[in-house]
N, C-alpha and C positions, 0 to 999 in steps of 0.2 A: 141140756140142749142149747140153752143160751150161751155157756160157754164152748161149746161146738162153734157153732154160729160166728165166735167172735176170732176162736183159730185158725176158722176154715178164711174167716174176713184178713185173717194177720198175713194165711199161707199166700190167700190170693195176690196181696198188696205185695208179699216178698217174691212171686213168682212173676208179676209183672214187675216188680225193678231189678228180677233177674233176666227176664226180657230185655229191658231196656239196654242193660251190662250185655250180654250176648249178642244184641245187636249192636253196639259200640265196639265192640272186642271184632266183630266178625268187618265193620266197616274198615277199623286200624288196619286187619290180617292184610284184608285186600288191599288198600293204600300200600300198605309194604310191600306187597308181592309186584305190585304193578313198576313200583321204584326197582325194586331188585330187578326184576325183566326190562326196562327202560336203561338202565347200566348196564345189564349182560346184553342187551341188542347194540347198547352205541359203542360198547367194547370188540365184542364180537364183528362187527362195520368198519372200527378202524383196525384192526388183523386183517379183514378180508382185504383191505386197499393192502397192508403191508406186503402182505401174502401176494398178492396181484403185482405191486411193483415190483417186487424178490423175483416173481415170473417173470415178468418182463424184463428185467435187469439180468439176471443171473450172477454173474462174477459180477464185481466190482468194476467199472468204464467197457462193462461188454454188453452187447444189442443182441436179443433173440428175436428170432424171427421165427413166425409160427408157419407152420407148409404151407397155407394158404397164402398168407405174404408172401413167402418167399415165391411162388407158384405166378404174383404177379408182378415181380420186380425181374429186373433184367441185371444180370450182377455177373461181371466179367474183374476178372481179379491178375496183377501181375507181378511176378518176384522180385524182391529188391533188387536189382543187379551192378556188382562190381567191375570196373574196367575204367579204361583213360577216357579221358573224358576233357577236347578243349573247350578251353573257355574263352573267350568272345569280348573284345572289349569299344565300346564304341565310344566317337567322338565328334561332335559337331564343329562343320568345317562350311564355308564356300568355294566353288569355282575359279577360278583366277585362269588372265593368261599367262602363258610361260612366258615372264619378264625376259629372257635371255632371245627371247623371239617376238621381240614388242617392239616397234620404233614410231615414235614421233616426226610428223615430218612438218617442218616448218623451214624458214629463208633467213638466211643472213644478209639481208638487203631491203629495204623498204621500195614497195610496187603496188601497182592496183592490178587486178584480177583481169585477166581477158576470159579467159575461157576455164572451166571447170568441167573436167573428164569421165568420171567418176563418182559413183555416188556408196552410200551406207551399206554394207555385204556385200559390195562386189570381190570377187578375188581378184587378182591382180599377179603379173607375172613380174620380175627383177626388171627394174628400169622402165616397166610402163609408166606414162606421160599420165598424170594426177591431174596438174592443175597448170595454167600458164602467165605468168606475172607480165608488165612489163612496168621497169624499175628506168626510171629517169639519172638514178644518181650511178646504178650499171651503166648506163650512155657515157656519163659523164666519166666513169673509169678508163672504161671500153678506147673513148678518145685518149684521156691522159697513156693511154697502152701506144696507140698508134703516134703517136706524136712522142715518144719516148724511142721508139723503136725507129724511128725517119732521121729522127736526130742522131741515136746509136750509129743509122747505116751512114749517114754525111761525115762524121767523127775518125769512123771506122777509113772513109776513102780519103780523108785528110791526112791521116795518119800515113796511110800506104805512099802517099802522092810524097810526102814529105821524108818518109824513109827513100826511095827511089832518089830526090834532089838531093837527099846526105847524102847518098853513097857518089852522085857526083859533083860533089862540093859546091851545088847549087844553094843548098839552105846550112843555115850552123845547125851545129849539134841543140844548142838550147831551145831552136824553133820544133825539131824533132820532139825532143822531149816534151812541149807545153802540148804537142798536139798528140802526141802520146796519153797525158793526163788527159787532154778533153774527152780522147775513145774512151779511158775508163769511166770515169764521170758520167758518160751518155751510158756506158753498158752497162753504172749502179743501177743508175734512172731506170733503164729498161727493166734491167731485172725488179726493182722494188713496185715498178706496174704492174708485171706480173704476177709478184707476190700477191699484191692488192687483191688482183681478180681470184686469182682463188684461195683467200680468205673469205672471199664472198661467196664461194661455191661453185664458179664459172668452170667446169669440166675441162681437161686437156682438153679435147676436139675442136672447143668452142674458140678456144688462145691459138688454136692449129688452123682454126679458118678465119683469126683476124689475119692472121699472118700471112696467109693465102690472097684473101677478099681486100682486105685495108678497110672494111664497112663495116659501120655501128650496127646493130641488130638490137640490143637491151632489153631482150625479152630472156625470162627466169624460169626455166622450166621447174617444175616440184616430178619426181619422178619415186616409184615408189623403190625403196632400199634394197627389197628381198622379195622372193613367191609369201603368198598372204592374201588375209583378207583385210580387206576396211573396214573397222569396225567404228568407226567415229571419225565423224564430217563435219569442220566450224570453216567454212569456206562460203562467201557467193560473189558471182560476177559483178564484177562492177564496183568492189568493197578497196578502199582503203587498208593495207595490211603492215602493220608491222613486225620488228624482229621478234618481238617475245610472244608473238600466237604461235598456238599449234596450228594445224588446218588438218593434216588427218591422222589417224593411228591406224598401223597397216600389225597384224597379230598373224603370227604363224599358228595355225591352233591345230597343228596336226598333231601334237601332246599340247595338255593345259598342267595348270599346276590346282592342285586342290590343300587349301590350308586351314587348316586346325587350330584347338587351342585343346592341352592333353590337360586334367587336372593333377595335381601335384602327389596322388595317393598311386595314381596309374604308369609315373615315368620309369618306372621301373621295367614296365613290359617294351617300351619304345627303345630300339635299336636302328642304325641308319642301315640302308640298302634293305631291311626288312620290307617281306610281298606283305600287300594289303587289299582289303577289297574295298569298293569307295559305292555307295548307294545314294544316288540323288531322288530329292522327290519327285523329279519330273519323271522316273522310268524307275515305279519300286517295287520292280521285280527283274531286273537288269541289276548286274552286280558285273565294275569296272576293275579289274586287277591294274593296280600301282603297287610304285616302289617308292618308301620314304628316303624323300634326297638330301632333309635338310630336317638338323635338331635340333633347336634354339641351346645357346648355351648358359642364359637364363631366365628363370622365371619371370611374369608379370607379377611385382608386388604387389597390386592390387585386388587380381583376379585369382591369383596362386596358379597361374596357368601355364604351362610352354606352347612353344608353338610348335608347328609339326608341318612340315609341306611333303607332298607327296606328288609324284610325275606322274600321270594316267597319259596312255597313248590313247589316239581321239582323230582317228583315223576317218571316222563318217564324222564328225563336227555334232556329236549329238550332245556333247555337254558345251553348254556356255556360258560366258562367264558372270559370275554371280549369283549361279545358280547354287541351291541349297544343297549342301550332303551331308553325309556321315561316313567316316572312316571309321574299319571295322580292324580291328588289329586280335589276333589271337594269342592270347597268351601262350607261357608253357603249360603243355596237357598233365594235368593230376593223374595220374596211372592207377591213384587206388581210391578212387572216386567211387560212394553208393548216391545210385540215379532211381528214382521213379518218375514216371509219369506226371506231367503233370497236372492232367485228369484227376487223378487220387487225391490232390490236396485241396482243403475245402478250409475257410473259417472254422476253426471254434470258439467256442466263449475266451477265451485266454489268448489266442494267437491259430496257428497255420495248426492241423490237423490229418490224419486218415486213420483209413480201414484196415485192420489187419483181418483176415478171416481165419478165426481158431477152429471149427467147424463146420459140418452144413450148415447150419441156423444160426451160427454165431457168428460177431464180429467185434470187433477189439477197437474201441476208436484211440488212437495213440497223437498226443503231443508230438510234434515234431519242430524241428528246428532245420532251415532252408538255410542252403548258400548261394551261388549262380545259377543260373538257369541256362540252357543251350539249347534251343530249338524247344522240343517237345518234350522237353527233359527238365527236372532240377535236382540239383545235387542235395544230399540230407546228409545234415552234420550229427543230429541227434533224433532218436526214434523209435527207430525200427533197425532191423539186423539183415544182413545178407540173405537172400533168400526166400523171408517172410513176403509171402503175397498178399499185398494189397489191391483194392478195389479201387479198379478206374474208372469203371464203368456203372453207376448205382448208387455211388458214394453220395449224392445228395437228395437223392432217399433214404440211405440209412443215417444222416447228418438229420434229417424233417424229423426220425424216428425219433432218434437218442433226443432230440431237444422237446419231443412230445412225451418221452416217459425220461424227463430231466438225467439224464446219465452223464456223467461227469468224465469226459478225457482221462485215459488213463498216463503218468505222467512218464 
């Protein structure tokens, strides 16, 4: 009995410290099964993103789009197309007058102002009266004219008087002749009066009506040269003027000249008598057809630049001078030019981008590579292929997509 007692006492003790082991053993199980499930969930988690991007991506640099998306996007697509295509070259220029229709009007005599005619844009008709001088040292010509000319006509009747007594052996031959010399003498005199005055600008008319009248007048008319307007006025009543001022500039501006500066990569499109169109800021949506009149025949070493003058007829006076433009020159047209939209091109991470659309839901974003642009257009050098329609319309929604599910331009 007592050794019962003491087996039954051994069993118990080995059945509680195989309790103890079976609870040890059962808490490990669980600890491992909990690890195993905690790897098989965070594996299982990143397949299901992988899975999810593979959906969203599909091909490699292409965007799906699921019906619902696509259902609220507005996605208008248009084909690469081939064909000539000019190209457009511009150049910053200003206004200018037509120098060959420019004149300076100033005196070749020293005077003070009496009266001033005319003011800043007026037009003015050939020979209207400007400005009117009266010059003291004119007077002083004006007489040495008259007094040249008195003395020419006395020389002149001495002469006659003394040829008449030759021929009746009144006077010798030698008196004839001394008085001979004196006419010519009086008639240098005369004539170099003459000259005087109009080196000074004094008009036939004016030499036609000392000759008439025998009276000083010494007043210096300023009259304008040609039809024009005045565009510059340094004149006032009552002023002191000498020979080296200007007093006004009279501009024919029924053509202006608009001049340029071409840079040294573009002279090659520039040819003389070439049509151009000329865009000033004052009116930029007015486009002025010229013809380039004038090619510089070299460069600014400084600038690398030519110069370029161009003739615009300017028939309302709506360009003036100094005013800002651009000359637009077109080049020769590429005939086998691919053009898109350029709506369709958008940034990507790398440079210039679009959409190609490979199906309903799909879209192709393609690297591309830009040349000139014309209008509403730019030409693609690399990309995309005749044909392939791209998105012009939507494109920066499916641009928002691909950079929200990271998709990478296809190159």
């Amino acid at each position: 009995m007592l050794q019962s007692m003491v087996i039954g006492a051994g069993a118990g003790r080995a059945c509680a410290n195989r309790g103890r082991a079976c609870r040890g053993l059962y808490s490990f199980g669980l600890i491992l099964l909990l690890s195993v499930g905690f790897v098989a969930c965070e594996k299982t988690s990143d397949q299901a993103v992988e899975v999810k991007a593979t959906v969203a991506g599909g091909l490699p640099g292409v965007l799906h789009l699921t019906a619902e998306e696509l259902a609220r996007t507005v996605i208008v697509v248009s084909p690469v197309a081939r064909g000539q295509l000019r190209v457009p070259r511009e150049f910053t220029a200003t206004v200018q007058s037509n120098e060959n229709e420019l004149a300076e009007v100033t005196t070749l005599i020293r005077g003070r102002v009496v009266k001033v005619y005319v003011d800043v844009g007026q037009d003015v008709k050939k020979d209207t009266l400007l400005a009117l001088l009266h010059s003291t040292d004119l007077g002083v010509t004006e007489g040495a004219y008259l007094k040249a000319a008195a003395k020419l006509h006395e020389a002149e009747l001495a002469y006659e008087r003394a040829k008449d007594l030759h021929e009746h052996k009144a006077v010798s031959l030698a008196e004839l002749q001394r008085r001979e010399a004196e006419m010519k003498t009086a008639r240098a005199e005369a004539r170099e009066t003459q000259n005087r005055l109009e080196l000074l600008g004094v008009p036939r008319q004016e030499v036609e009506r000392l000759d008439r009248n025998h009276t000083i007048k010494a007043d210096v008319p300023l009259r304008a040269p040609f039809d024009g307007r005045v565009i510059m006025r340094n004149i006032t009543r009552g002023e002191v003027v000498e020979t080296n001022q200007k007093f006004f500039t009279v501009a024919d501006l029924s053509d202006v000249w608009v001049v340029g500066n071409v840079p040294e990569k573009d002279v090659q499109f520039i040819r003389k008598d070439q049509k151009v169109d000329v865009i000033v800021s004052a009116y930029p949506h007015a486009i002025f057809p010229g013809t380039i009149t004038y090619i510089s025949d070299v460069l600014d070493p400084a600038t690398r630049t030519m110069r370029l003058r161009v003739t615009v007829p300017n028939p309302d006076h709506m360009l003036k001078p100094e005013m800002f433009a651009m000359v637009r020159v077109y080049a020769a047209p590429n005939p086998d030019a691919l053009t898109i939209p350029l709506a369709a091109v958008q940034n990507g991470p790398n440079g210039k981008m679009a959409f190609v659309r490979r199906g309903a839901n799909d879209f192709e974003a393609r690297a591309v590579k830009l040349g000139l642009e014309r209008g509403e257009l730019v030409t693609v050098l690399e990309g995309v292929s005749e044909g392939e329609p791209v998105v012009t319309r939507g494109s920066f929604m499916l641009k928002s997509e691909m950079e929200r599910h990271k998709i990478e331009p296809a190159p």
